[in-house]
PyMOL commands that place a pseudoatom at each C-alpha (Angstrom):
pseudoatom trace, name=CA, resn=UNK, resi=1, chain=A, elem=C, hetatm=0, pos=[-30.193, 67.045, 1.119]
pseudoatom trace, name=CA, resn=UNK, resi=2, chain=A, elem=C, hetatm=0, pos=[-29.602, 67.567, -2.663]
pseudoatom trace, name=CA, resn=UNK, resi=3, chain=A, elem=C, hetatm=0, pos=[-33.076, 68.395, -3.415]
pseudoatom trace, name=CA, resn=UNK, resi=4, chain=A, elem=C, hetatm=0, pos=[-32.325, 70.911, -1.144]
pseudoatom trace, name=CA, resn=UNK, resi=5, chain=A, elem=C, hetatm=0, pos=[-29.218, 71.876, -2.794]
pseudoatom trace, name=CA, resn=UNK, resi=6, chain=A, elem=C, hetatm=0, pos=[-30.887, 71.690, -6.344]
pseudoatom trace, name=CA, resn=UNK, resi=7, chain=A, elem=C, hetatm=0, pos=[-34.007, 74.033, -4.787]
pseudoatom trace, name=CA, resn=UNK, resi=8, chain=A, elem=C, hetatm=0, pos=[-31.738, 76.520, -3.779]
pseudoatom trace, name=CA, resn=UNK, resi=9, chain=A, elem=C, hetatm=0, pos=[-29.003, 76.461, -6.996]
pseudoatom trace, name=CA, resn=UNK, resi=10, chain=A, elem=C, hetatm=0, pos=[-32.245, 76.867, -8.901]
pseudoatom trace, name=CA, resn=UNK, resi=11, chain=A, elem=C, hetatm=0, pos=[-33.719, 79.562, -7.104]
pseudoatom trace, name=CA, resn=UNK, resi=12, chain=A, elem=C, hetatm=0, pos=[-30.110, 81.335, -7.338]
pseudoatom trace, name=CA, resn=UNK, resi=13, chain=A, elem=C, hetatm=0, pos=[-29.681, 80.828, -10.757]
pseudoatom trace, name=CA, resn=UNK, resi=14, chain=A, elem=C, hetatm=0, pos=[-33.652, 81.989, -11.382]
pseudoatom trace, name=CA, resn=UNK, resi=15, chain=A, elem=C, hetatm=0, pos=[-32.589, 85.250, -9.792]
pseudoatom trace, name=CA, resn=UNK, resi=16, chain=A, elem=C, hetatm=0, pos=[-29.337, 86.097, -11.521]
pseudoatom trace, name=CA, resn=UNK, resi=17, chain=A, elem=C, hetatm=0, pos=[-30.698, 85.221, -15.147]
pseudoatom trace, name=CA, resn=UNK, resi=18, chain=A, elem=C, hetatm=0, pos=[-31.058, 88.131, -17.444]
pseudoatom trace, name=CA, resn=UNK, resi=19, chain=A, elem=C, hetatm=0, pos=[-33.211, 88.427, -20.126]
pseudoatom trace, name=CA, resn=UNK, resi=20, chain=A, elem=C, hetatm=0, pos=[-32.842, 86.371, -22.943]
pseudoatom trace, name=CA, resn=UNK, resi=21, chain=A, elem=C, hetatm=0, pos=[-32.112, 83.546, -20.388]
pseudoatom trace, name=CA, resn=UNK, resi=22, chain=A, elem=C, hetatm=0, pos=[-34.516, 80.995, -19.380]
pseudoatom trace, name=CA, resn=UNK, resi=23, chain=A, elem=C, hetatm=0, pos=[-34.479, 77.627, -17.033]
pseudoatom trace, name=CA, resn=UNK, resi=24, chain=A, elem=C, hetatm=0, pos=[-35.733, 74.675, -18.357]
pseudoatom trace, name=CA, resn=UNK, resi=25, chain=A, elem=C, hetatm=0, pos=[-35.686, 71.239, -16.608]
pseudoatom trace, name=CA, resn=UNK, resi=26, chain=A, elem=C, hetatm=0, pos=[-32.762, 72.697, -14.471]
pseudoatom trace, name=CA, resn=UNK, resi=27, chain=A, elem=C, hetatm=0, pos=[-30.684, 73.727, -17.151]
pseudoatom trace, name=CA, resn=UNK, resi=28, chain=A, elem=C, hetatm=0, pos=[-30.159, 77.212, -18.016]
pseudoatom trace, name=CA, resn=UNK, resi=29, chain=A, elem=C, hetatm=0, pos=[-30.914, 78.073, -21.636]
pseudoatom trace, name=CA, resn=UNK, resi=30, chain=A, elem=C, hetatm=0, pos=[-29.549, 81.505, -23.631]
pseudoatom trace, name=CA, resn=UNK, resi=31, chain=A, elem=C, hetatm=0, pos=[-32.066, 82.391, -26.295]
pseudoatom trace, name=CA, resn=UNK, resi=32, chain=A, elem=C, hetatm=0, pos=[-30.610, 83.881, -29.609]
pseudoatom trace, name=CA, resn=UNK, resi=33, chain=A, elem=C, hetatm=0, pos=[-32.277, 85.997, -31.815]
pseudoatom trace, name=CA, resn=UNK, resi=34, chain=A, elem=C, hetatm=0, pos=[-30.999, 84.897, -35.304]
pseudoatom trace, name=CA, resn=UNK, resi=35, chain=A, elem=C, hetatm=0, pos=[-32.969, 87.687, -36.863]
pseudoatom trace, name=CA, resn=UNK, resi=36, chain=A, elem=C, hetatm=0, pos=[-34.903, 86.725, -39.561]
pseudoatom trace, name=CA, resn=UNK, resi=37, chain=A, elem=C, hetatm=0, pos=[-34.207, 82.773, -41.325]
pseudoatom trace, name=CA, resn=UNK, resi=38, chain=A, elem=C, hetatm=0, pos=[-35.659, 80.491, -43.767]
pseudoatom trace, name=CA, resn=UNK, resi=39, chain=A, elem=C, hetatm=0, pos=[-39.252, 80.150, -43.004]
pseudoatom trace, name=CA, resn=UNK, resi=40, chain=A, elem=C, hetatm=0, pos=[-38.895, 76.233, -44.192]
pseudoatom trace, name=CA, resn=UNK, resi=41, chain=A, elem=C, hetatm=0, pos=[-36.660, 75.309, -41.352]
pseudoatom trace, name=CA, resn=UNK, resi=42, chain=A, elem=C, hetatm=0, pos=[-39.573, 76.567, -38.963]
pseudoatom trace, name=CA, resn=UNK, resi=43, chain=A, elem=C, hetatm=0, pos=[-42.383, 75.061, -41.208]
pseudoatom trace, name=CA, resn=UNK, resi=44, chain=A, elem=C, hetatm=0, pos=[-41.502, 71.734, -41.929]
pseudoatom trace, name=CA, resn=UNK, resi=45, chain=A, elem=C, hetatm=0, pos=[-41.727, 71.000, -38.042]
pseudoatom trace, name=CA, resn=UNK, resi=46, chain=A, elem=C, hetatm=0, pos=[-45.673, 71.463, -38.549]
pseudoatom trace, name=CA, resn=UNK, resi=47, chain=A, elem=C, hetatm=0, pos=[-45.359, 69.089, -41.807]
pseudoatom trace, name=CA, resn=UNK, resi=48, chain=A, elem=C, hetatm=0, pos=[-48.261, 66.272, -41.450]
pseudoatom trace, name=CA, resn=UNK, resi=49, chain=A, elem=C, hetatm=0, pos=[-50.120, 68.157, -38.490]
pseudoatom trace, name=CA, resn=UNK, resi=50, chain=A, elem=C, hetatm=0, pos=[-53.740, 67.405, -39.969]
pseudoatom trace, name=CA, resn=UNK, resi=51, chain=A, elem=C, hetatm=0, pos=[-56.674, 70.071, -39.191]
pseudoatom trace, name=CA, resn=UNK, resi=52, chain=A, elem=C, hetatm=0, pos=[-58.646, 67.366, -37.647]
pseudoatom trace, name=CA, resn=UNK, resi=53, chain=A, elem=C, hetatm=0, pos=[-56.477, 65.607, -35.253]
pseudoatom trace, name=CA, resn=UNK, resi=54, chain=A, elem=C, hetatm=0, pos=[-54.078, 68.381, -34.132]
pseudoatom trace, name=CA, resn=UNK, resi=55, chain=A, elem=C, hetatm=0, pos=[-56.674, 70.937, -34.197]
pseudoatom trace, name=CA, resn=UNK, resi=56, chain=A, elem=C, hetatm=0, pos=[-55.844, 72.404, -30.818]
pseudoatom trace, name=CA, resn=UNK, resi=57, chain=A, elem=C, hetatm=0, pos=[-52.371, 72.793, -31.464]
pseudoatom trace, name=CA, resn=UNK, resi=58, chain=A, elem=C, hetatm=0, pos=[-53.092, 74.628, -35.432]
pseudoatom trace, name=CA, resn=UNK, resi=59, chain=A, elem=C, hetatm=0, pos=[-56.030, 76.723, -33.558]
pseudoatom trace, name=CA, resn=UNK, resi=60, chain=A, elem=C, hetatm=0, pos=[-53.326, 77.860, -31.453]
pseudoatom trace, name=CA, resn=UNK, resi=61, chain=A, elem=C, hetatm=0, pos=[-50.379, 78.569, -34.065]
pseudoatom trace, name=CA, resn=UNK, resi=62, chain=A, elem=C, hetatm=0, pos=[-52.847, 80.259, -36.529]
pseudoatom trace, name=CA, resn=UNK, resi=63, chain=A, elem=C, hetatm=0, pos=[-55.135, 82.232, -34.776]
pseudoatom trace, name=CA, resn=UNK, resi=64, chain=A, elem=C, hetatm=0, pos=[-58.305, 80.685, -36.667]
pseudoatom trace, name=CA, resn=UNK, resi=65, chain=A, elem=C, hetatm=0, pos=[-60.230, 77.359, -36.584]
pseudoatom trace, name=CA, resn=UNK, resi=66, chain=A, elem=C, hetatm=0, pos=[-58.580, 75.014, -39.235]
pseudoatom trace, name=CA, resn=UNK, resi=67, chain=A, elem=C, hetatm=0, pos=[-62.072, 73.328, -39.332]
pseudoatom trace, name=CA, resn=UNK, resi=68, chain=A, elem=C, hetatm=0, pos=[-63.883, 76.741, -40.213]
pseudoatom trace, name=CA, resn=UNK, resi=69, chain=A, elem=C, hetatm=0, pos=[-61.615, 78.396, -42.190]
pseudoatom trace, name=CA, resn=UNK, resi=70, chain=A, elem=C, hetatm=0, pos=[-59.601, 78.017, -44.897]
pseudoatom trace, name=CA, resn=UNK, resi=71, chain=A, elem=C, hetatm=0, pos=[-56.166, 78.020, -43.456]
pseudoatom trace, name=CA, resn=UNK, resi=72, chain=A, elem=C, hetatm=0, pos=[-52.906, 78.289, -45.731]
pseudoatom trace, name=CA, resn=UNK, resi=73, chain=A, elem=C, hetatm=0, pos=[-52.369, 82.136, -45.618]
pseudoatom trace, name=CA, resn=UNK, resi=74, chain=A, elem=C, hetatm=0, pos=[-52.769, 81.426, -42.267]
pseudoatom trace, name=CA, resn=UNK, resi=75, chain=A, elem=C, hetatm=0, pos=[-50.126, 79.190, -41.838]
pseudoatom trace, name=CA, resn=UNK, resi=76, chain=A, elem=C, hetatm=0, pos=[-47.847, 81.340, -43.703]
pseudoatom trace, name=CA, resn=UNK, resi=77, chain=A, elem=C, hetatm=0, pos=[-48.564, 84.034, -41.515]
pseudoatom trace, name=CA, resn=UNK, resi=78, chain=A, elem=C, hetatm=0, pos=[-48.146, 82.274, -38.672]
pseudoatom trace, name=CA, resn=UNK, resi=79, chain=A, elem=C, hetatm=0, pos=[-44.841, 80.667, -40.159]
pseudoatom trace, name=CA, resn=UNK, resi=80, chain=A, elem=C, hetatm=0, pos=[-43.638, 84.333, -41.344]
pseudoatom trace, name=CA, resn=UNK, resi=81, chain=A, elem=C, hetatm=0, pos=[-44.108, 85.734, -37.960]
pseudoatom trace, name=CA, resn=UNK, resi=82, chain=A, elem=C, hetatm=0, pos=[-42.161, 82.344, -35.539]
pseudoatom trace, name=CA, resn=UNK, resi=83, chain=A, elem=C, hetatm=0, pos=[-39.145, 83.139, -38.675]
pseudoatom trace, name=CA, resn=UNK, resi=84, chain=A, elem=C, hetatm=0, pos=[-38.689, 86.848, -37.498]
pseudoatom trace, name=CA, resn=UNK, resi=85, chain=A, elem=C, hetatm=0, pos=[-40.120, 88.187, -41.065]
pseudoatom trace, name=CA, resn=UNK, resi=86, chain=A, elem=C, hetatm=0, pos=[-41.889, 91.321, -40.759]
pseudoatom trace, name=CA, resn=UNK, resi=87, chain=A, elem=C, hetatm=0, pos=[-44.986, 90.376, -42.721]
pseudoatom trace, name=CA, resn=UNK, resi=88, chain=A, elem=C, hetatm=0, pos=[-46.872, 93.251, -44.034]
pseudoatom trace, name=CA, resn=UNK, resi=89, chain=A, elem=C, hetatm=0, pos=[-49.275, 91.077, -45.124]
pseudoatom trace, name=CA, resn=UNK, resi=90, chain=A, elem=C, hetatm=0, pos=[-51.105, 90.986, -41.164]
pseudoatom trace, name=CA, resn=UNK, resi=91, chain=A, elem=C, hetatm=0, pos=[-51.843, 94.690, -42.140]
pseudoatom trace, name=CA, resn=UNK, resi=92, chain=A, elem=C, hetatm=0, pos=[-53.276, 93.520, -45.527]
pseudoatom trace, name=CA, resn=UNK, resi=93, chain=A, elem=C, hetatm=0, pos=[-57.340, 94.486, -46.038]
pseudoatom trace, name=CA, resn=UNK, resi=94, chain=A, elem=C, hetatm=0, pos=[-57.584, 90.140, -46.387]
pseudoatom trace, name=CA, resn=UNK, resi=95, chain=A, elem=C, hetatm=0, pos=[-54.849, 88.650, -44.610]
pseudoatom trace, name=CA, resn=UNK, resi=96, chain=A, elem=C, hetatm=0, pos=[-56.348, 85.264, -44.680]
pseudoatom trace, name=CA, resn=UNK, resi=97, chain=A, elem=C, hetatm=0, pos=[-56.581, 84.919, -47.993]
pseudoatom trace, name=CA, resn=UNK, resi=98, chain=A, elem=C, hetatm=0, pos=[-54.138, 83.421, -50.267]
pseudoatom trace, name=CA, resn=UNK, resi=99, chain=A, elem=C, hetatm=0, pos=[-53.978, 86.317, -53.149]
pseudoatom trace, name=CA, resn=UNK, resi=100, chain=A, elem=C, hetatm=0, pos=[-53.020, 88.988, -50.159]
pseudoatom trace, name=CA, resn=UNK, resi=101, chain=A, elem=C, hetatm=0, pos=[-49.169, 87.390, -50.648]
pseudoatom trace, name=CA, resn=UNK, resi=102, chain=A, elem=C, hetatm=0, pos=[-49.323, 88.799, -54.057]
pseudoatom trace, name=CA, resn=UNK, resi=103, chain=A, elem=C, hetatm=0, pos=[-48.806, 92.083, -52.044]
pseudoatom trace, name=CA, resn=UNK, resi=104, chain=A, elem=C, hetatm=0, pos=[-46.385, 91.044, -50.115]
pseudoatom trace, name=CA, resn=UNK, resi=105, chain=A, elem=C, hetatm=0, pos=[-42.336, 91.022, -50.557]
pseudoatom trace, name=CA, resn=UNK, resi=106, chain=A, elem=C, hetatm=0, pos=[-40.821, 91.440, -54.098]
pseudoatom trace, name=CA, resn=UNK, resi=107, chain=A, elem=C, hetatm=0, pos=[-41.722, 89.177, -57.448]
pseudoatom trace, name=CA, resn=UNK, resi=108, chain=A, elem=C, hetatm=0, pos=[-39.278, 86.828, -58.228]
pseudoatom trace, name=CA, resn=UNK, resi=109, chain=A, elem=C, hetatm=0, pos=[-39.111, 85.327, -61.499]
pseudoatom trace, name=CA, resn=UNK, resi=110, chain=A, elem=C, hetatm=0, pos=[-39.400, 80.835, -61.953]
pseudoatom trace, name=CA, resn=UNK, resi=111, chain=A, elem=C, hetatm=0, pos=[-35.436, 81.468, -63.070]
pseudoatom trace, name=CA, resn=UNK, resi=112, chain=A, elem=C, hetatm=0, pos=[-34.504, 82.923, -59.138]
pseudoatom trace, name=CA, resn=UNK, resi=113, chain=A, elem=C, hetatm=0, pos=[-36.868, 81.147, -57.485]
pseudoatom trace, name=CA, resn=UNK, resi=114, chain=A, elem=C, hetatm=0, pos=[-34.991, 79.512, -53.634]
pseudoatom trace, name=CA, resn=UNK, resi=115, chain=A, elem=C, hetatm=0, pos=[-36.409, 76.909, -51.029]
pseudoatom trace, name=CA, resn=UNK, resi=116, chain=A, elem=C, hetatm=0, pos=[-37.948, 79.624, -48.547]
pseudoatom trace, name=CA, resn=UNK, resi=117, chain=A, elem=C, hetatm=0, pos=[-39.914, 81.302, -51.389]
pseudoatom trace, name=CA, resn=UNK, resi=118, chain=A, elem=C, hetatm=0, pos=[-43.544, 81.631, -51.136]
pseudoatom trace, name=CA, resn=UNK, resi=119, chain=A, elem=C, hetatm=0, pos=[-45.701, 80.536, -54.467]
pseudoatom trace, name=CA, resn=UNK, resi=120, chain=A, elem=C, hetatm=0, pos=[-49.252, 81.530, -55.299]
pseudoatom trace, name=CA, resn=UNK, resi=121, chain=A, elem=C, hetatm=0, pos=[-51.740, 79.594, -56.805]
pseudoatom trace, name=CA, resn=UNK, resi=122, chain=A, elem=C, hetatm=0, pos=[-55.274, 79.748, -58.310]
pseudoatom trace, name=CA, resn=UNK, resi=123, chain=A, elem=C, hetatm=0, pos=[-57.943, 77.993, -56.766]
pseudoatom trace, name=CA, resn=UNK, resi=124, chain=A, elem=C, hetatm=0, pos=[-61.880, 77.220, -57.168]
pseudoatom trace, name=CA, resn=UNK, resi=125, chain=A, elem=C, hetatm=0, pos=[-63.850, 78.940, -59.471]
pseudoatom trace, name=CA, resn=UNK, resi=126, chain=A, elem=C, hetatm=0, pos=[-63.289, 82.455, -58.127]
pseudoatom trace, name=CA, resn=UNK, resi=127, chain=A, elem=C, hetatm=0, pos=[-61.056, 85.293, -58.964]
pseudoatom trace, name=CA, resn=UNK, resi=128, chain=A, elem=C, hetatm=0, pos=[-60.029, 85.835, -54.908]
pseudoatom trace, name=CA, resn=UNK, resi=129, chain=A, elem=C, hetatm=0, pos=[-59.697, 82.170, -54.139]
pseudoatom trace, name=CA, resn=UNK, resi=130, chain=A, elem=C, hetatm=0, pos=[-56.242, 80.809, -54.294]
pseudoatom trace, name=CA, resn=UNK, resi=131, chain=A, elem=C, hetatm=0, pos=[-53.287, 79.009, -52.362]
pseudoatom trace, name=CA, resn=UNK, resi=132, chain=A, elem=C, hetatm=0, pos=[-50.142, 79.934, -51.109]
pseudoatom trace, name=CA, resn=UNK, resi=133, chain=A, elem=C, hetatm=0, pos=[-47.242, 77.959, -49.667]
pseudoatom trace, name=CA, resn=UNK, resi=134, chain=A, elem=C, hetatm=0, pos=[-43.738, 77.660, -49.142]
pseudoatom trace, name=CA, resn=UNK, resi=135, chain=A, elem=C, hetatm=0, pos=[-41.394, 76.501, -52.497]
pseudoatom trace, name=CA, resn=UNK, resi=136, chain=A, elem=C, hetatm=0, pos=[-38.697, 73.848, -51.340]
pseudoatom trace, name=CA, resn=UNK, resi=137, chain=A, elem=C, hetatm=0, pos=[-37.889, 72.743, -55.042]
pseudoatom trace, name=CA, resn=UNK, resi=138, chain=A, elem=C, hetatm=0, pos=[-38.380, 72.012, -58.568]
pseudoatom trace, name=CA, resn=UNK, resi=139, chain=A, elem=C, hetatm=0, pos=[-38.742, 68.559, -60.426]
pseudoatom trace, name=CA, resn=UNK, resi=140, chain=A, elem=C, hetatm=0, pos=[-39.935, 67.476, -63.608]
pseudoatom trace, name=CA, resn=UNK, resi=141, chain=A, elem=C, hetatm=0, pos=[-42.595, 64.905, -64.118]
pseudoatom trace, name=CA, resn=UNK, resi=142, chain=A, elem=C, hetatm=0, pos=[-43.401, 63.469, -67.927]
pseudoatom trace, name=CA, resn=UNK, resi=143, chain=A, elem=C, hetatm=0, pos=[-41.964, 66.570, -69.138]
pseudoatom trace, name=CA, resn=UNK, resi=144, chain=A, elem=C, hetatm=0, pos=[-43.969, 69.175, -66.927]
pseudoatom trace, name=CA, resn=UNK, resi=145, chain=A, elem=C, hetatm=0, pos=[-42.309, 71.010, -64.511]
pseudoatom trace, name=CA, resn=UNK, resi=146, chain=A, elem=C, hetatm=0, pos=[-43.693, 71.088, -60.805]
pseudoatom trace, name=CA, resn=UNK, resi=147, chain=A, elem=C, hetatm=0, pos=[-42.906, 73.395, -57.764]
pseudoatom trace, name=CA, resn=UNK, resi=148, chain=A, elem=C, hetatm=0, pos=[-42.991, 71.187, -54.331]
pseudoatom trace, name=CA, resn=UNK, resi=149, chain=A, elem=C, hetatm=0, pos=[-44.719, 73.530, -51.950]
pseudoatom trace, name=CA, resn=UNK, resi=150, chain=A, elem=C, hetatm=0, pos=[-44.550, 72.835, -47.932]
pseudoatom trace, name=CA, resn=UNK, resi=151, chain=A, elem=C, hetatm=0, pos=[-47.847, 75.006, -47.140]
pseudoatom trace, name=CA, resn=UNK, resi=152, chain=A, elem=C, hetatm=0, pos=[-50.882, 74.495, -44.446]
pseudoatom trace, name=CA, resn=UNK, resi=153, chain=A, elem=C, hetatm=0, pos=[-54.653, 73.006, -45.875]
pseudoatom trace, name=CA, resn=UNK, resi=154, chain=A, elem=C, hetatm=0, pos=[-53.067, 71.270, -48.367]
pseudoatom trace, name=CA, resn=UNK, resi=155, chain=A, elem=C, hetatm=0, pos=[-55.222, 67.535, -48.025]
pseudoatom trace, name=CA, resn=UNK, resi=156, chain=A, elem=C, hetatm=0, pos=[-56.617, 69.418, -44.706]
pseudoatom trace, name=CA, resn=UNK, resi=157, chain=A, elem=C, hetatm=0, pos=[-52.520, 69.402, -43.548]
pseudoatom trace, name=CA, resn=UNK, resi=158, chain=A, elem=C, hetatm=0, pos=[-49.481, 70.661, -43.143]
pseudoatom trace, name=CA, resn=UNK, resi=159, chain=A, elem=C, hetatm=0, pos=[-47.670, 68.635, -46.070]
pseudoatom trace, name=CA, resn=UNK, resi=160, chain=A, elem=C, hetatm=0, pos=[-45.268, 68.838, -49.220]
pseudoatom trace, name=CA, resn=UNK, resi=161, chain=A, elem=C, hetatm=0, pos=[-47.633, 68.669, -52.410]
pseudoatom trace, name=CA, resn=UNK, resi=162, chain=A, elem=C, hetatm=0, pos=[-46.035, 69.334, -56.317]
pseudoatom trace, name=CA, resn=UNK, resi=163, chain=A, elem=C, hetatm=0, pos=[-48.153, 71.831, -58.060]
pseudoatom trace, name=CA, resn=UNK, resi=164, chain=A, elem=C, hetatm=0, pos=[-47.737, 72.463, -62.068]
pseudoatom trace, name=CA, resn=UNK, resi=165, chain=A, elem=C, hetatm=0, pos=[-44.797, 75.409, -62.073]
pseudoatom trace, name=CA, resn=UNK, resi=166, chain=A, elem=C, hetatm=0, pos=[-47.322, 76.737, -65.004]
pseudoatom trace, name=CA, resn=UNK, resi=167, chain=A, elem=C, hetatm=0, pos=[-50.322, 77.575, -63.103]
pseudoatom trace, name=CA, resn=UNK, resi=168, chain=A, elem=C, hetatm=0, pos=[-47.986, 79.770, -60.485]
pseudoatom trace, name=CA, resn=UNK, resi=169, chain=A, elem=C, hetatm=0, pos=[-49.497, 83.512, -59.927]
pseudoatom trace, name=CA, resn=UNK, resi=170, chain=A, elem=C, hetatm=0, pos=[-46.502, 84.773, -58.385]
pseudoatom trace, name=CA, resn=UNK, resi=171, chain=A, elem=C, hetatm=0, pos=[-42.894, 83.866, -56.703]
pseudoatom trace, name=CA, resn=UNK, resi=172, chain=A, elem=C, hetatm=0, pos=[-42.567, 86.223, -53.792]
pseudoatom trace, name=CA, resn=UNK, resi=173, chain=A, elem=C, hetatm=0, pos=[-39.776, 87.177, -51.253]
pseudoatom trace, name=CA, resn=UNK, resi=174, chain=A, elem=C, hetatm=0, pos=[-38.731, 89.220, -48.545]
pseudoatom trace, name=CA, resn=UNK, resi=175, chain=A, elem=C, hetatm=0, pos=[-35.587, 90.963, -49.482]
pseudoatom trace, name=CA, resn=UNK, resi=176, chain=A, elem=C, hetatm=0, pos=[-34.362, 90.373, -45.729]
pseudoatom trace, name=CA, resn=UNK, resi=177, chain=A, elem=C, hetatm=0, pos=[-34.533, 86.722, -45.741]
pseudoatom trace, name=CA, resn=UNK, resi=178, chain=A, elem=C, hetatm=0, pos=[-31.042, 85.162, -44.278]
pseudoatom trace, name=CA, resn=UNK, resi=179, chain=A, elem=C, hetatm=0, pos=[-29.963, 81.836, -45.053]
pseudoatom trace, name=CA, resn=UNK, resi=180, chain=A, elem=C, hetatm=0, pos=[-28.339, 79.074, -42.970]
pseudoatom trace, name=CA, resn=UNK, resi=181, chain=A, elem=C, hetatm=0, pos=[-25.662, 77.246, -43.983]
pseudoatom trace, name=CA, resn=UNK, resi=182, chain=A, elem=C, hetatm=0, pos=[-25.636, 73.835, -42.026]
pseudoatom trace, name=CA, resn=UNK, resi=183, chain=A, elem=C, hetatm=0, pos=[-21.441, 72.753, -41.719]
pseudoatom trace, name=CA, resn=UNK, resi=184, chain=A, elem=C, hetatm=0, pos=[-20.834, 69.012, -42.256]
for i in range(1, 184): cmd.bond("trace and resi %d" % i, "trace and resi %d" % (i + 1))
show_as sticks, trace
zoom trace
C-alpha cells in the first residue's frame, strides 16, 4: 500500500513540477542558476581524475580523447562552460590549444592576480605549444615565486602543480566572474 502511495505522490508531484524543478530519488530538487561563479569551485571536483583511468568520464566532460589529444584548454573549456562563463574562446580559430586563452577575457597583471584566474604557460619547443590552467595561489619556494595552477593534462590529470610565476605568458579574466563568499 505505500508503494502505492509513493507511485502516485511521485507521479503527482512529476506533473506539477515546473521547470527548473527536478525529482531525484523521490525528493524534489529546485535548480538555481547562480549565473556565472568561480570556475575553481567547479574544477577542483575533477582534481586527480587521470586520462587513463577515468577516460570515459574526461571523454565525456571535454569533448576530445584525453589519450589523443592534448587536453588542458580543453578542460578549461569545459570548466568555463559547467561555471556559466561565456567563453569566447569555443569560437576561437584553435580552441584546443593553450595560447587561444591569450585571446580570451582581459590581462591581469601578477599584482591582481585571484584564485579563479586562468595562467598561460610556454611549453615544448614550439611557439603555439603552451599550457593553461586555473591560478588558486601564490607561494614562494628558495626565493622564487610559483603560481599553483588546478588545470587538466598536468602529469596526464586533473591536479594542482606550482609553475615558476616568471615563465607566465599571461593572467587572464572574465570581467563577469562572481565570487562566493562561504559564511562560517
Amino acid at each position: 500500500m505505500k508503494y502505492i502511495l509513493g507511485t502516485i505522490v511521485l507521479i503527482l508531484a512529476t506533473a506539477c513540477t515546473s521547470p527548473g524543478y527536478t525529482i531525484e530519488n523521490n525528493t524534489i530538487r529546485k535548480t538555481i542558476n547562480l549565473g556565472p561563479i568561480n570556475p575553481v569551485y567547479l574544477a577542483v571536483q575533477y582534481n586527480g581524475m587521470h586520462e587513463r583511468t577515468d577516460r570515459a568520464e574526461l571523454k565525456e566532460l571535454l569533448d576530445v580523447d584525453p589519450l589523443r589529444t592534448e587536453w588542458c584548454a580543453a578542460f578549461v573549456n569545459a570548466v568555463l562552460e559547467e561555471s556559466n562563463i561565456e567563453s569566447n574562446n569555443a569560437e576561437h580559430e584553435y580552441p584546443l590549444l593553450a595560447r587561444s586563452f591569450l585571446d580570451w577575457g582581459q590581462g591581469i597583471s601578477k599584482e591582481d592576480i585571484k584564485p579563479g584566474d586562468l595562467v598561460v604557460f610556454p611549453r615544448g619547443n614550439q611557439g603555439w605549444q603552451g599550457h593553461v590552467g586555473f591560478y588558486l595561489k601564490t607561494q614562494e619556494i628558495n626565493g622564487v615565486e610559483y603560481y599553483y595552477i588546478l588545470g587538466g593534462n598536468q602529469a596526464n590529470k586533473v591536479s594542482i602543480v606550482p609553475y615558476r610565476a616568471s615563465n607566465a605568458l599571461d593572467i587572464r579574466r572574465r570581467p563577469s566572474i562572481k565570487r562566493l563568499t562561504i559564511l562560517k
